[in-house]
GULUMDO-979698 format. One record per residue (C-alpha): residue in one letter; x negated, y, z; residue number from 1. Coordinates in steps of 0.02 Angstrom, whole numbers. Example, Ala and Ser with C-alpha at 12.3 -4.5 7.8 and 13.67 -1.06 7.14 Angstrom:
2
drenba->A u->-615 v->-225 w->390 voba->1
drenba->S u->-684 v->-53 w->357 voba->2
END
This chain:
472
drenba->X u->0 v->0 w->0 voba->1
drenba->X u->-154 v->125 w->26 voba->2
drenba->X u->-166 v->141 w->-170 voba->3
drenba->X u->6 v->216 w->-175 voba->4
drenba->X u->-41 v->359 w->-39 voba->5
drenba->X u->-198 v->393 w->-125 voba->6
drenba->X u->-142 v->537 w->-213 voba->7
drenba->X u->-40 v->609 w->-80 voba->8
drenba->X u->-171 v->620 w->49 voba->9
drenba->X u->-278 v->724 w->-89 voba->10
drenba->X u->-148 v->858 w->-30 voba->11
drenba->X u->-193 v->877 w->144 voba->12
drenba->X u->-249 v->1081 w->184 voba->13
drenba->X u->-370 v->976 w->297 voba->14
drenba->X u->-491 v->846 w->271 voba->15
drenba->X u->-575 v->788 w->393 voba->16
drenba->X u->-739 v->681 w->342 voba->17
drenba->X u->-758 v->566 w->535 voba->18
drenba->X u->-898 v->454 w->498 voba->19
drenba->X u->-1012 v->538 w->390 voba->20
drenba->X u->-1165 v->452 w->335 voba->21
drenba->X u->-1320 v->515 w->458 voba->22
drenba->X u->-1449 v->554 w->301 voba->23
drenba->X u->-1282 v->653 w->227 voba->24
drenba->X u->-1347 v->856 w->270 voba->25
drenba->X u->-1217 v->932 w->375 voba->26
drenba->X u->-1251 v->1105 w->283 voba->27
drenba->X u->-1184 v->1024 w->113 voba->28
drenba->X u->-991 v->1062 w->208 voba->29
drenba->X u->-1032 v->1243 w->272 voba->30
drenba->X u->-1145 v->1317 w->156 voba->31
drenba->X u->-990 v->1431 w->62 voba->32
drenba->X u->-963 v->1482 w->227 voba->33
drenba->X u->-1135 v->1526 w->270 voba->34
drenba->X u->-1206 v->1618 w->132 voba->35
drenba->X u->-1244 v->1794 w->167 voba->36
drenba->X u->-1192 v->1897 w->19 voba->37
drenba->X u->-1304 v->2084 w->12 voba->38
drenba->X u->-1268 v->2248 w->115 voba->39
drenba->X u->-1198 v->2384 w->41 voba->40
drenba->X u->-1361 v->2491 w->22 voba->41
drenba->X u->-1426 v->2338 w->-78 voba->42
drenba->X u->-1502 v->2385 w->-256 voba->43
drenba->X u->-1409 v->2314 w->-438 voba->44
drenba->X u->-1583 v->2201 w->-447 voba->45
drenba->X u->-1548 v->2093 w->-273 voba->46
drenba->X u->-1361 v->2097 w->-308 voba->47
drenba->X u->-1404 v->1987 w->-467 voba->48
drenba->X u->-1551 v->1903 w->-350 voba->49
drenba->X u->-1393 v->1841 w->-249 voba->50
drenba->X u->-1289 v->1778 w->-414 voba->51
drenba->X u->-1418 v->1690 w->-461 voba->52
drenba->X u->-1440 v->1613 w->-282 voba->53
drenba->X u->-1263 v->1565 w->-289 voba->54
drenba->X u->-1272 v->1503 w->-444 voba->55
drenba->X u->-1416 v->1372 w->-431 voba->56
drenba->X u->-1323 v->1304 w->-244 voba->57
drenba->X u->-1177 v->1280 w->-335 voba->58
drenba->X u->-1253 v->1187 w->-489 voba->59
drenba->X u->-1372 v->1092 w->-378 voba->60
drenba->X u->-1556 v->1175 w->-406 voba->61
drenba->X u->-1589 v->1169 w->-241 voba->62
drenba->X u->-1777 v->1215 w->-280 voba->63
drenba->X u->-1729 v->1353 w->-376 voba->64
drenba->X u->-1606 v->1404 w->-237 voba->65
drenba->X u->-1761 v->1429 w->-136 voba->66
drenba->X u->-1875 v->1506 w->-273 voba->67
drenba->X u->-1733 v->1638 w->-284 voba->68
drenba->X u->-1705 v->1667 w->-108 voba->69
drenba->X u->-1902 v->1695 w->-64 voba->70
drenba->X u->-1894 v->1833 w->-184 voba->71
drenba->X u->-1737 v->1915 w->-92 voba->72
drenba->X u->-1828 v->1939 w->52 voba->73
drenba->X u->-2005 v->1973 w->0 voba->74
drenba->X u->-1908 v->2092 w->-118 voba->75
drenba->X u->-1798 v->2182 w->39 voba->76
drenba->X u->-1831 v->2401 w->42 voba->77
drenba->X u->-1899 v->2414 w->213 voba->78
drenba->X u->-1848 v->2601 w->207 voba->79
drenba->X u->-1673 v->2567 w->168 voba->80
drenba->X u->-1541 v->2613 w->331 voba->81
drenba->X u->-1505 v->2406 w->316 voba->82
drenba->X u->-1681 v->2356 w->286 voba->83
drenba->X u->-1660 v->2231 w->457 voba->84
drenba->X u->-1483 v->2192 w->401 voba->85
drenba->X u->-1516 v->2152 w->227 voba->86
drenba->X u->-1679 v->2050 w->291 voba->87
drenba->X u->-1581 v->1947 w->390 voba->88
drenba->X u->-1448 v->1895 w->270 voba->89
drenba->X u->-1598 v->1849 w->161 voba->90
drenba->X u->-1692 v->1749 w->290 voba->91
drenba->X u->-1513 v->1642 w->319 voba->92
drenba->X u->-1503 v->1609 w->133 voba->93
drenba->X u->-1677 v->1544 w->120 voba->94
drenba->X u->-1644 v->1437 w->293 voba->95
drenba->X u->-1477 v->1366 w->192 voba->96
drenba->X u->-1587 v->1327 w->21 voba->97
drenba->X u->-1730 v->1255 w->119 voba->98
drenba->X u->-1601 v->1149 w->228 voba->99
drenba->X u->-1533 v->1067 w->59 voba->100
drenba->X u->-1714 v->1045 w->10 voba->101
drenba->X u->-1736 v->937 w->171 voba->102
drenba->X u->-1848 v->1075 w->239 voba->103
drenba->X u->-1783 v->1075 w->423 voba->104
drenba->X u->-1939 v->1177 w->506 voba->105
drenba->X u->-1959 v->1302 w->395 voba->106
drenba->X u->-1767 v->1307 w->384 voba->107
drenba->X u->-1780 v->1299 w->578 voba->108
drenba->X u->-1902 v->1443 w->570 voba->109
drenba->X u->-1808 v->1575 w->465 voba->110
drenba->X u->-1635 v->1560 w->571 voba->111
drenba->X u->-1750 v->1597 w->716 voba->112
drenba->X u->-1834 v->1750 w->641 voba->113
drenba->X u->-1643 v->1813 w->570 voba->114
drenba->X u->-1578 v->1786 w->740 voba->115
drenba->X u->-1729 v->1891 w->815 voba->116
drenba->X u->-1717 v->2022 w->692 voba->117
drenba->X u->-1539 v->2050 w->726 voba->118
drenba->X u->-1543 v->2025 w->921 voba->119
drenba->X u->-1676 v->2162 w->906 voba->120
drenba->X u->-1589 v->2300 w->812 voba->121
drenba->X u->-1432 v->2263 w->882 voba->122
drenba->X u->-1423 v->2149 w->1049 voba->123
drenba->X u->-1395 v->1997 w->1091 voba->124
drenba->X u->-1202 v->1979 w->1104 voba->125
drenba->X u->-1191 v->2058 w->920 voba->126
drenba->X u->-1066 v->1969 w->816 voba->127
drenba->X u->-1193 v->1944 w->669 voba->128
drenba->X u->-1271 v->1814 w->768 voba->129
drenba->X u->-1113 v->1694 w->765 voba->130
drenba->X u->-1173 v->1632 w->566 voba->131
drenba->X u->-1353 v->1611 w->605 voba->132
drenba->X u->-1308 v->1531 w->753 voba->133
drenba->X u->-1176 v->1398 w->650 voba->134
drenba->X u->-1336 v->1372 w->536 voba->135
drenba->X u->-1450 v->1337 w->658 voba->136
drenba->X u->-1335 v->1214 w->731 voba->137
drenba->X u->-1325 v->1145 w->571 voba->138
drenba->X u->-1516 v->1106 w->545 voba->139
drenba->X u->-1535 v->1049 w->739 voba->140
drenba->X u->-1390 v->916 w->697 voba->141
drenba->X u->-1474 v->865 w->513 voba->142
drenba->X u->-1643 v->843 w->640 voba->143
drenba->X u->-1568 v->740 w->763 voba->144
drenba->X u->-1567 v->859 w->893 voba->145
drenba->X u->-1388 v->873 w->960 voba->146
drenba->X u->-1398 v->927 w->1128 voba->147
drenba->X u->-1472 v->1101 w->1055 voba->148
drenba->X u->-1359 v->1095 w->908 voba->149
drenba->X u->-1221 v->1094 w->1048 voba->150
drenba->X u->-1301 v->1253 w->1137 voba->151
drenba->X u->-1323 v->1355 w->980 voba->152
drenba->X u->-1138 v->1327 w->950 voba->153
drenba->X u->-1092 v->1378 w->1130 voba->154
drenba->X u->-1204 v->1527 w->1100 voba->155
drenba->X u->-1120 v->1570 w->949 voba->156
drenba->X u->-925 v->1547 w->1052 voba->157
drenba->X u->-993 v->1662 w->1172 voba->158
drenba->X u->-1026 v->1794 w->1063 voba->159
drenba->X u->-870 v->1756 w->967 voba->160
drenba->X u->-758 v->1776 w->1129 voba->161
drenba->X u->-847 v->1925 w->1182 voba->162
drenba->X u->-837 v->2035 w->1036 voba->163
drenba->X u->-645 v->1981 w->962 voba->164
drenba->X u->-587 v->1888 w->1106 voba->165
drenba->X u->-543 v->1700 w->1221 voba->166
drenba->X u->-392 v->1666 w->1075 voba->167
drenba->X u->-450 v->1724 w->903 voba->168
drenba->X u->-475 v->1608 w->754 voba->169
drenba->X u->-627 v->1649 w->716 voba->170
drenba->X u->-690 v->1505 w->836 voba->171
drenba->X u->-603 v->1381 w->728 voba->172
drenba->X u->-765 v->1343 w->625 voba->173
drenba->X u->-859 v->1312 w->780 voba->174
drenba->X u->-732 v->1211 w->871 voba->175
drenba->X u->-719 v->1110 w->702 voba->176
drenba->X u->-904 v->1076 w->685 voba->177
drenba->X u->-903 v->1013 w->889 voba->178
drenba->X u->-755 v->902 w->855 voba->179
drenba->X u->-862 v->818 w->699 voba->180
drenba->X u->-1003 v->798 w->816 voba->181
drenba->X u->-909 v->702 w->957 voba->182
drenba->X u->-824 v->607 w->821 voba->183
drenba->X u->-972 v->559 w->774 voba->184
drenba->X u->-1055 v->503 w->939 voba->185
drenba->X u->-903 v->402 w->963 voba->186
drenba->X u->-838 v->525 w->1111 voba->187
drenba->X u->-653 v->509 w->1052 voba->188
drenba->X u->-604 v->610 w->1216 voba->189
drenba->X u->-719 v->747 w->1185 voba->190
drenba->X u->-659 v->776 w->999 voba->191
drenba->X u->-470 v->773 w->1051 voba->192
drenba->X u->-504 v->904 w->1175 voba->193
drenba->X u->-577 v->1030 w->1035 voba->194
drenba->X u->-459 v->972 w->917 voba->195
drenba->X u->-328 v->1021 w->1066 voba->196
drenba->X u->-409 v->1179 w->1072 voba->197
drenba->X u->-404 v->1237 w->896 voba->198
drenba->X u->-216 v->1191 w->910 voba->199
drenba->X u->-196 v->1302 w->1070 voba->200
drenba->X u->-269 v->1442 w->958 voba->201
drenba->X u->-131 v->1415 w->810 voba->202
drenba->X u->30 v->1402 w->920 voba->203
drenba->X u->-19 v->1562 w->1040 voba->204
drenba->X u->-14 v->1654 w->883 voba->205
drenba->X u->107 v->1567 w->773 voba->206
drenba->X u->300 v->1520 w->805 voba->207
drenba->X u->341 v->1346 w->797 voba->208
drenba->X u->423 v->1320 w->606 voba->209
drenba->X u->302 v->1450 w->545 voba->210
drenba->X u->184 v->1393 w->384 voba->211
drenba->X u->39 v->1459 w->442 voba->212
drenba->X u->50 v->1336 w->581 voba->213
drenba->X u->13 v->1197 w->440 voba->214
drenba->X u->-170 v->1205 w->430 voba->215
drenba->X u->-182 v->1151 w->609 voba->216
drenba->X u->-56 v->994 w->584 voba->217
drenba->X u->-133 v->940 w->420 voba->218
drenba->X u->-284 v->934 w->543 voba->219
drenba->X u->-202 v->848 w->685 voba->220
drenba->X u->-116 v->709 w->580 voba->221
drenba->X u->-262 v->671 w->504 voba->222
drenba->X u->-371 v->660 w->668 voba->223
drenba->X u->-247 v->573 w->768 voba->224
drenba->X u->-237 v->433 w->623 voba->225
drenba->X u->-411 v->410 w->598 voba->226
drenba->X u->-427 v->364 w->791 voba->227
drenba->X u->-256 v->256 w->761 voba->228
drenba->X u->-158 v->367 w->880 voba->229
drenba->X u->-6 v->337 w->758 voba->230
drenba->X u->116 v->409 w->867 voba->231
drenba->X u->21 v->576 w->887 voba->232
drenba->X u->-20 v->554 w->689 voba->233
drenba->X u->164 v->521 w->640 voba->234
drenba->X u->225 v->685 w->769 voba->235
drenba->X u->125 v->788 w->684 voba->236
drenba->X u->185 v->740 w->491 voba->237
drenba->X u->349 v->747 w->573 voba->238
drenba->X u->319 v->933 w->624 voba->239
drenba->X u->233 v->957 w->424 voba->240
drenba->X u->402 v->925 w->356 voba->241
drenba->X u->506 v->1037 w->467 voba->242
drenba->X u->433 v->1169 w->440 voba->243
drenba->X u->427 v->1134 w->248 voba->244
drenba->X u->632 v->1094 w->265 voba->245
drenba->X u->635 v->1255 w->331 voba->246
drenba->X u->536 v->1352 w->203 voba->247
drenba->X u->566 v->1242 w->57 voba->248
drenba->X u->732 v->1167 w->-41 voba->249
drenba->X u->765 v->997 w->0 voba->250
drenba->X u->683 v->921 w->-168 voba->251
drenba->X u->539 v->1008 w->-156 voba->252
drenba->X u->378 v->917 w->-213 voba->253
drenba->X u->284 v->987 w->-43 voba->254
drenba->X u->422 v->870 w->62 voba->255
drenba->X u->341 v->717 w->-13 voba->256
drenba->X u->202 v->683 w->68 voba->257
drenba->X u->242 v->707 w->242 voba->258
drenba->X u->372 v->575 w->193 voba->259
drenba->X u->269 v->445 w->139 voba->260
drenba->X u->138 v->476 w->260 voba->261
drenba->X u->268 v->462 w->403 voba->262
drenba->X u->320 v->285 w->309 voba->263
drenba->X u->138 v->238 w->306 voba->264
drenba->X u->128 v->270 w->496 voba->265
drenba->X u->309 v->168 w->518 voba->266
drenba->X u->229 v->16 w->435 voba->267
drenba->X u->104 v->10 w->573 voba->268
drenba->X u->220 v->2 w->707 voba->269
drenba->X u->322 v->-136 w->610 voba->270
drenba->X u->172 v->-261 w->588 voba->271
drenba->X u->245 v->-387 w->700 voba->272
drenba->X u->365 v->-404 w->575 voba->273
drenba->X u->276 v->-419 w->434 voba->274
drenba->X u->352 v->-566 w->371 voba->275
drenba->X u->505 v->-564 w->410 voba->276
drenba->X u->644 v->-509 w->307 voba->277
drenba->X u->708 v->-318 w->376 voba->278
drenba->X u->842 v->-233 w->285 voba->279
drenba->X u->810 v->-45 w->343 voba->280
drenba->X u->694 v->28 w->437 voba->281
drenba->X u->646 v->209 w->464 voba->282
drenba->X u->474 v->185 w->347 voba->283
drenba->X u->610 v->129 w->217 voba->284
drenba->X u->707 v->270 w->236 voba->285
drenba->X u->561 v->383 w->208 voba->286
drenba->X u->504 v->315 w->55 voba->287
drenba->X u->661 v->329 w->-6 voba->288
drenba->X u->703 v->510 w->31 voba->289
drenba->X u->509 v->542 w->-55 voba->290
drenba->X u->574 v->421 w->-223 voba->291
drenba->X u->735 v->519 w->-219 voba->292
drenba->X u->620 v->709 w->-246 voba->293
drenba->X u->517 v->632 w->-365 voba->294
drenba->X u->658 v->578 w->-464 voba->295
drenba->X u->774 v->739 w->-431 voba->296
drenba->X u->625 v->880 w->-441 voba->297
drenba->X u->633 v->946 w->-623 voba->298
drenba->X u->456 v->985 w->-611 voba->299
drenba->X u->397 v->793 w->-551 voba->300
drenba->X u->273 v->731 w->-660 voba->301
drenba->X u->248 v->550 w->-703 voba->302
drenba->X u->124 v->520 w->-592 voba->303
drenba->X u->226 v->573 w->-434 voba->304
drenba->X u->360 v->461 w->-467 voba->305
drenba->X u->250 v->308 w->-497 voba->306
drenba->X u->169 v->347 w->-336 voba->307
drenba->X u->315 v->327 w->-276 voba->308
drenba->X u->416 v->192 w->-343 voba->309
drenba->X u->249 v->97 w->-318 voba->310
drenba->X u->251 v->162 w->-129 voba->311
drenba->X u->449 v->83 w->-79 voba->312
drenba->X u->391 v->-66 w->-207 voba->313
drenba->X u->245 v->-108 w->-104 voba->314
drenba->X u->353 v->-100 w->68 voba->315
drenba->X u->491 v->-206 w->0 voba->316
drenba->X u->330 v->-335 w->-34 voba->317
drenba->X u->257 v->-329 w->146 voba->318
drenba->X u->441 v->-398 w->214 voba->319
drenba->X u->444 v->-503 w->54 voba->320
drenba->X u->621 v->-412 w->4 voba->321
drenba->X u->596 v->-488 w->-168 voba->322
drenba->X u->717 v->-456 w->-265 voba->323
drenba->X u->713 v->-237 w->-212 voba->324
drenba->X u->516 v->-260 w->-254 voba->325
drenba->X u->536 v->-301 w->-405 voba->326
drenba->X u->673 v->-198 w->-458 voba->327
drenba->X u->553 v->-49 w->-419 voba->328
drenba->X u->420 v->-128 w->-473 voba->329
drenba->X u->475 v->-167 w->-664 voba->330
drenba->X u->564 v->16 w->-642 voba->331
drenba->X u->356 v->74 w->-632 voba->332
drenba->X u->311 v->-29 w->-780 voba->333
drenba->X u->446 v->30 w->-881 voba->334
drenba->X u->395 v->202 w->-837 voba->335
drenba->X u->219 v->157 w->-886 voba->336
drenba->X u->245 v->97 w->-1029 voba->337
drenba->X u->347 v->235 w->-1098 voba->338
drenba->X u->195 v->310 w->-1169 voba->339
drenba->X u->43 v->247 w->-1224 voba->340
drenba->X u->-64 v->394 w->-1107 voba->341
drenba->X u->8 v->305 w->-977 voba->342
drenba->X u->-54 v->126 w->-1005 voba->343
drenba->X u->-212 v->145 w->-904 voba->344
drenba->X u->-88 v->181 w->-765 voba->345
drenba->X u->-8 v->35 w->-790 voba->346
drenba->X u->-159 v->-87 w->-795 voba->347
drenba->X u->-246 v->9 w->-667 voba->348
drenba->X u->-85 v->-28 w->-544 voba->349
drenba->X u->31 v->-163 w->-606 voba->350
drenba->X u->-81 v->-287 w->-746 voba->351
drenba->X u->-176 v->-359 w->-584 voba->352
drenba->X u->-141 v->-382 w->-395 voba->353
drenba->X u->-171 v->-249 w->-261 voba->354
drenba->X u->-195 v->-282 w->-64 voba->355
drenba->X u->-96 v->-217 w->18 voba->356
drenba->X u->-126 v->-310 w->196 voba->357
drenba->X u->-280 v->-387 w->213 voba->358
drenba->X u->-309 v->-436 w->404 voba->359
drenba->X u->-503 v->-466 w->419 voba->360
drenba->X u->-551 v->-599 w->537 voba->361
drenba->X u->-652 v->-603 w->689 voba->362
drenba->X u->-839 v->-605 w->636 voba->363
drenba->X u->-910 v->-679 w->795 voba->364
drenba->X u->-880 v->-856 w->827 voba->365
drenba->X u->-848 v->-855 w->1011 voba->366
drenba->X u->-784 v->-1004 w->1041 voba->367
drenba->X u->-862 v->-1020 w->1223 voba->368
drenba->X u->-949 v->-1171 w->1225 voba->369
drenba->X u->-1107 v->-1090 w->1278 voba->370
drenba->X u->-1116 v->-1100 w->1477 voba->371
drenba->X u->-1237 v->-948 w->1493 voba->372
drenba->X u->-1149 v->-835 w->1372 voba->373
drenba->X u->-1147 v->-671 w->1486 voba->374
drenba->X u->-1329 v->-671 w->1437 voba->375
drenba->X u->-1309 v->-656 w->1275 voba->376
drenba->X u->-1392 v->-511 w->1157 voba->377
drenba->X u->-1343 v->-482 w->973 voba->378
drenba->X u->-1509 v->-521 w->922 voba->379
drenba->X u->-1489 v->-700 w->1001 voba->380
drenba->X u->-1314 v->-728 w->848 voba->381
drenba->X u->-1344 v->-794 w->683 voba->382
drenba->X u->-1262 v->-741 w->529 voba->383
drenba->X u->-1143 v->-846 w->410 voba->384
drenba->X u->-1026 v->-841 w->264 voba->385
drenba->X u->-904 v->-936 w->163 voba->386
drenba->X u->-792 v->-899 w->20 voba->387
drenba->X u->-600 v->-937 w->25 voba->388
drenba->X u->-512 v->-960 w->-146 voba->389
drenba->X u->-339 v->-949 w->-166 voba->390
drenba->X u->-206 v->-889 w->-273 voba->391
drenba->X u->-102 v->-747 w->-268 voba->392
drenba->X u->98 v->-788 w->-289 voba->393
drenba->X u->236 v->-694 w->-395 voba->394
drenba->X u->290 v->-624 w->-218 voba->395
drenba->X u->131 v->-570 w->-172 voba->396
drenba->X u->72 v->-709 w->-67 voba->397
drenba->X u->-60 v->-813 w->-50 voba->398
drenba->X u->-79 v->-1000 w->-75 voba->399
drenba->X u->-193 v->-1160 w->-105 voba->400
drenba->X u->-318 v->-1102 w->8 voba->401
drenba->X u->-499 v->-1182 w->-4 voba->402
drenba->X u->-655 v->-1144 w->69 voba->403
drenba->X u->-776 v->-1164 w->-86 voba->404
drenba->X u->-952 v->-1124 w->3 voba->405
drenba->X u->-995 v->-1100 w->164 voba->406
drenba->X u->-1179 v->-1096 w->237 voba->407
drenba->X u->-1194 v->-1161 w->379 voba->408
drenba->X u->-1081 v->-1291 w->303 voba->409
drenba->X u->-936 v->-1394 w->425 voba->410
drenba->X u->-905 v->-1246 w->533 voba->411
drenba->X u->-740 v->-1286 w->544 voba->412
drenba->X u->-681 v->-1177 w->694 voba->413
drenba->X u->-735 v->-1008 w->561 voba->414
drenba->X u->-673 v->-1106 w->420 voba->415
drenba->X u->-479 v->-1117 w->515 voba->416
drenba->X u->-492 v->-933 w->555 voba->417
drenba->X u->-550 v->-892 w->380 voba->418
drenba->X u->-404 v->-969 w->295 voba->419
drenba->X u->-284 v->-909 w->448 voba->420
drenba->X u->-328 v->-725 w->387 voba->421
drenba->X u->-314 v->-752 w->183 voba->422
drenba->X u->-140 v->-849 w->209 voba->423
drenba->X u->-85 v->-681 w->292 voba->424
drenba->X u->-153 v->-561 w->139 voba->425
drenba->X u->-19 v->-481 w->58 voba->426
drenba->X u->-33 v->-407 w->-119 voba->427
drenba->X u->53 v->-322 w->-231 voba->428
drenba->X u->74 v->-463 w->-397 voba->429
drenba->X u->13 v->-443 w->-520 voba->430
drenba->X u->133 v->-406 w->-678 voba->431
drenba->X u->152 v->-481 w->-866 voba->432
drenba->X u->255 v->-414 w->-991 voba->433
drenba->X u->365 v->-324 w->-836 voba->434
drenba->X u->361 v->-511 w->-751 voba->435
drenba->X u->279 v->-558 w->-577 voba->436
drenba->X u->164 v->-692 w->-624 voba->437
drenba->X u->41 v->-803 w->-503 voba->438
drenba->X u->-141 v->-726 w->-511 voba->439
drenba->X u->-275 v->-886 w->-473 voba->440
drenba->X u->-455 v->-900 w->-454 voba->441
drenba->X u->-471 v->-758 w->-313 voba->442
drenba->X u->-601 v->-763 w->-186 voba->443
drenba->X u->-625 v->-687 w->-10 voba->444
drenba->X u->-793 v->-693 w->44 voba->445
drenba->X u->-819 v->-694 w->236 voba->446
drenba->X u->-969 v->-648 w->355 voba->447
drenba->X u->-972 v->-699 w->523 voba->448
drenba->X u->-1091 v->-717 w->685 voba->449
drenba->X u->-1132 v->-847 w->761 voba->450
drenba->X u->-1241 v->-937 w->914 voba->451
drenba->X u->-1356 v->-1087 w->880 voba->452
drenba->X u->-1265 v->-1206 w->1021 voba->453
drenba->X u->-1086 v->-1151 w->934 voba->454
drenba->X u->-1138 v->-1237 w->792 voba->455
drenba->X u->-1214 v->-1371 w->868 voba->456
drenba->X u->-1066 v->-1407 w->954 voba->457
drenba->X u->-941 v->-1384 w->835 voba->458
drenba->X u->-1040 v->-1516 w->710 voba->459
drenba->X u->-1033 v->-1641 w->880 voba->460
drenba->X u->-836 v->-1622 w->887 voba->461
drenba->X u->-822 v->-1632 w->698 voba->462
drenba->X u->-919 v->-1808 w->706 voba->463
drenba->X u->-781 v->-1859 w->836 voba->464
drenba->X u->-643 v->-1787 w->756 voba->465
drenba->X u->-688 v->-1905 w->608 voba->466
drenba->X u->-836 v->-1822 w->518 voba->467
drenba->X u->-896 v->-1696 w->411 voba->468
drenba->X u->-831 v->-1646 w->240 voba->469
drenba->X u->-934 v->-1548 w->123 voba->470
drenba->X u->-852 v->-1394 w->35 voba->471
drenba->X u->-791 v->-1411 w->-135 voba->472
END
């Protein structure tokens, strides 16, 4: 079912990255923000300097990014009324180009000499130091050093709430960055209280149905359902499409996603009954209300109403409703092939089968026949695999499950579980000439953990279970 919210979670006002790779530079999110564009007193020639700086971030020329931004300060009129101003915009440039380049000390080096420059002319509670600051941070993250990342950004609040106040949004960008960083150190707590925060800052200044309160949802729903706090997550898309009810007619395009986000979230709650037939639900009626705008919105495009039909298709399959499945389903294919620009579409989504539930299985074979287990390290497990084949049915399901390698071979505890997890995959069939047809020759390929003795005993009870059989 994730394929069929793709698109609509492209829509979110806020996307929030929550496990970013470590080598990924945390300045390649905040550089737009960071750039220090000229003074006022700045000549025509460091104006176009700056374009050009711009220019080469934007396409990538990191190197000439720097080349450029070297000559914008070496190049700064140390007579001119902004000749510290002007210098210190140029130093945070360079910091930014050098940062991209990988250069963290020199980077390192030039926010300290812009901060110094700036605390000098001005003081040290000036307001020009909140960017630097957020830059600094920046680098001290990308180095590894978050405990003074964390005190530039405090620095830089402190300034912030002195010089425009406890409540203003301008502290948004820093709360953000602190929330990414706790997210990231796996401090859930720490990153709901900052996302808490920012909210706090939103409602004191916005009423509760008003749209400029939607930045700060967007935000929430997606936080709150990356940590699998579905409740919180589905609240908040609840409170998205009130306030677009309230602002928008009731087939506007905007209401859809907050519907089928809400279903997505609905889903979750139902997976107990995954396989049993249920005839409504409140998921159900959510897709239906976002099928119902596609299909009613004069200015819903193709695209939004396969999304959609796909969407309530792909629910009907998880309770294997067959019959309503494929009654949306063939209504997609007829839709996709109704032009020839669309068959790509169609292949892409209906010519071959799509998980849509695919419950992984344990990867550690604990199976506690290892008397001194508490002193256990992860060094002390081994690592295995096997490959399940099986075949997809016309409804989705899977059948004639096999293991077809497996190294160590005869595990048969990991083997069970292995084939316990594919029988419960649940896909979306895969469709022939507008016809569910069985897809064979699939293959899930498993790795696990294990401990020496688990294996050793396990091939012990397979001898007196009646011996070992070698996968096919």
């Amino acid at each position: 079912m994730q394929n069929a919210f793709r698109n609509f979670r492209r829509t979110s006002l806020i996307c929030v990255a929550l496990c970013a790779a470590a080598s990924a530079s945390s300045v390649s999110e905040h550089w737009s923000e960071l750039i220090q564009a000229p003074t006022t007193s700045a000549d025509q020639q460091q104006r176009d300097r700056f374009a050009s700086f711009n220019e080469a971030l934007v396409s990538e020329s990191f190197s000439e990014a720097e080349i450029v931004a070297k000559k914008m300060v070496e190049s700064v009129d140390a007579e001119s009324i902004d000749a510290v101003s002007e210098r210190a915009h140029a130093l945070q440039n360079l910091a930014i180009a050098q940062q991209f380049q990988g250069s963290h000390e020199s980077a390192l080096q030039n926010y300290a000499a812009a901060l110094n420059l700036i605390a000098g002319e001005q003081d040290n509670l000036s307001p020009a130091l909140i960017m630097p600051l957020r830059g600094l941070a920046n680098v001290q993250l990308d180095t590894g050093d978050s405990d003074q990342a964390f005190a530039s950004f405090d620095r830089a609040m402190h300034v912030s709430n002195v010089n425009y106040g406890p409540h203003s949004l301008k502290q948004l960008p820093i709360l953000q960055s602190k929330m990414q960083i706790y997210l990231e150190q796996n401090d859930p707590a720490s990153a709901l209280d900052m996302l808490d925060r920012m909210t706090m800052l939103y409602t004191r200044r916005y009423p509760r149905e008003s749209e400029e309160l939607l930045p700060a949802l967007y935000q929430k729903a997606e936080i709150y359902g990356q940590l699998n706090m579905r409740g919180e997550a589905y609240k908040a898309w609840r409170h998205i499409r009130a306030i677009k009810r309230e602002h928008y007619a009731k087939s506007d395009l905007a209401l859809i996603e907050p519907n089928i986000r809400m279903a997505e979230l609905s889903i979750h709650s139902l997976r107990g009954e995954i396989y049993r037939a249920v005839t409504t639900s409140t998921a159900e009626k959510h897709l239906k209300r976002a099928l119902w705008i596609a299909e009613n919105n004069p200015n819903s495009g193709w695209e939004v109403r396969k999304d959609c039909l796909l969407a309530l298709a792909d629910y009907y399959t998880l309770f294997d409703l067959r019959g309503r499945a494929h009654r949306h389903y063939l209504a997609a294919w007829e839709l996709l092939s109704s032009n020839e620009i669309y068959l790509v579409a169609r292949a892409e989504n209906l010519e071959s089968p799509v998980p849509l539930s695919q419950r992984k299985p344990d990867p550690y074979a604990n199976f506690e026949y290892n008397p001194n287990r508490e002193n256990i390290v992860p060094d002390d497990y081994l690592e295995g695999e096997m490959v399940v084949a099986f075949t997809i049915n016309d409804r989705g399901r899977t059948k004639d499950h096999r293991i077809v390698e497996a190294n160590p071979p005869n595990f048969s505890q990991m083997e069970l579980r292995a084939r316990n997890a594919v029988e419960e995959f649940v896909y979306r069939p895969r469709y022939v000439d507008g016809v569910a047809a069985d897809t064979g020759d699939q293959r899930y390929h498993v790795k696990y953990f294990y401990l020496p003795l688990d294996y050793e005993a396990e091939i012990v009870n397979s001898h007196k279970r009646g011996g070992l059989v070698t996968p096919r």
